[in-house]
C-alpha positions as CSV (number, residue, x, y, z in Angstrom):
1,X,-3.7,-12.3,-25.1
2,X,-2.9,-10.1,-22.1
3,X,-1.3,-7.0,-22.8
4,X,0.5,-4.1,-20.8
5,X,-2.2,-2.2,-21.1
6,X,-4.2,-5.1,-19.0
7,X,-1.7,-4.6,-16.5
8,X,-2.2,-0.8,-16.6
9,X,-5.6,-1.0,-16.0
10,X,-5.5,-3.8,-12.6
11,X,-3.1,-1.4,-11.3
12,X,-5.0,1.8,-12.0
13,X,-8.3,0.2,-10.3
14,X,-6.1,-1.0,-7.5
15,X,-4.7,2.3,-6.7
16,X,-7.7,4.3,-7.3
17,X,-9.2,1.4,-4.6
18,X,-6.5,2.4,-2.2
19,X,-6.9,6.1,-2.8
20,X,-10.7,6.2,-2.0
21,X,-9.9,3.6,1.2
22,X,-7.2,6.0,2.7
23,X,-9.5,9.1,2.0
24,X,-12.4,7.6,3.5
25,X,-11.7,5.2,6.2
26,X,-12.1,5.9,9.7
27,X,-10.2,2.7,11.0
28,X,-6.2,3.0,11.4
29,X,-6.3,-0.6,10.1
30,X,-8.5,0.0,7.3
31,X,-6.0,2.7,6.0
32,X,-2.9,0.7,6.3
33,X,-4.6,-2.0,4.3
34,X,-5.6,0.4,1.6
35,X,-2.1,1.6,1.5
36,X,-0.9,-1.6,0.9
37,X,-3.2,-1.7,-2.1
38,X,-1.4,1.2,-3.4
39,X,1.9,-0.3,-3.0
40,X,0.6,-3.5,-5.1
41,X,-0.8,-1.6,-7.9
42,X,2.6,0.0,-8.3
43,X,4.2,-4.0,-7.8
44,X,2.5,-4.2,-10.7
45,X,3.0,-1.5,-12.8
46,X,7.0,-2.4,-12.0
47,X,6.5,-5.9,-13.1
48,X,4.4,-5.4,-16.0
49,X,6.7,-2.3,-17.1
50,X,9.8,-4.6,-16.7
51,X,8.6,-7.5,-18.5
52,X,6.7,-5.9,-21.6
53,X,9.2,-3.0,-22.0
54,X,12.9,-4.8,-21.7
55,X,12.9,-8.5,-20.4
56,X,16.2,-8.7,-20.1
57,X,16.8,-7.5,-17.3
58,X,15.3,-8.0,-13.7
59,X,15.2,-4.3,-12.9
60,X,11.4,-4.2,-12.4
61,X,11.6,-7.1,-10.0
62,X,14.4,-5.5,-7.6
63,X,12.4,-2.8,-7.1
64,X,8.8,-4.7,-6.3
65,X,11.4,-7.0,-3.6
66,X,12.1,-3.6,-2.1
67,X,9.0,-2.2,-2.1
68,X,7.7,-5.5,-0.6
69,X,10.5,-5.4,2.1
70,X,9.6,-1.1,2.8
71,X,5.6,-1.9,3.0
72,X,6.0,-5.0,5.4
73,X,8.4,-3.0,7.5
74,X,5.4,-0.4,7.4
75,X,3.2,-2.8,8.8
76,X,5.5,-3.6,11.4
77,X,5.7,-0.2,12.9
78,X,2.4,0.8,11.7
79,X,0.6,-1.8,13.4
80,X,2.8,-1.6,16.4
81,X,1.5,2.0,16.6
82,X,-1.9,1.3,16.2
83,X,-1.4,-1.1,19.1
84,X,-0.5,1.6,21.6
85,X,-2.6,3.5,20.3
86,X,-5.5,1.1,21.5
87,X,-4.1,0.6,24.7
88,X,-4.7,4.2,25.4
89,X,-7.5,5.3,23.9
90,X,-9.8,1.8,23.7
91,X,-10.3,2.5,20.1
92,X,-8.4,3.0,16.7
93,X,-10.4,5.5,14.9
94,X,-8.2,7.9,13.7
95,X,-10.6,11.1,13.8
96,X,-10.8,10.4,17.9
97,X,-7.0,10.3,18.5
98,X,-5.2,13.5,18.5
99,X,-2.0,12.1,20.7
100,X,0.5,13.9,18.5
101,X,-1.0,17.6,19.1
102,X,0.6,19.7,21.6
């Protein structure tokens, strides 16, 4: 049987996954997809949290919808961004692009 402490553990790999791909990615896309790896390991730390702790209610689930609705709003601007960003500089490597120094 699958157990909260399952849950735990996907959700701890999948964050620790996003936190090595945000420190060590050079790609602007490769760090908004490991940040949307961190946003689903807590989606399911919610989830899990609200169905093995009180399953009454669908606190747990409100909070993964807005979560879901924050990160794809993220991606909107984020990738927006990283499309200007290309149009000026011909690349998206975020060590090369320094556009927000004075």
């Amino acid at each position: 049987m699958i157990g909260l402490n399952h849950y735990l553990a996907l959700s701890a790999l999948l964050f620790c996954i996003g936190i090595f791909g945000v420190l060590t990615r050079r790609n602007a896309i490769g760090i908004l997809m490991s940040i949307e790896l961190l946003f689903n390991a807590v989606n399911i730390n919610f989830v899990a949290f609200a169905r093995f702790i009180n399953p009454q209610e669908i606190t747990g689930q409100i909070f993964t919808i807005f979560v879901i609705t924050v990160a794809a709003a993220e991606a909107a601007v984020g990738l927006a961004i990283i499309i200007l960003i290309y149009r000026q500089h011909k690349g998206v490597e975020v060590d090369r692009v320094n556009i927000m120094k004075w």
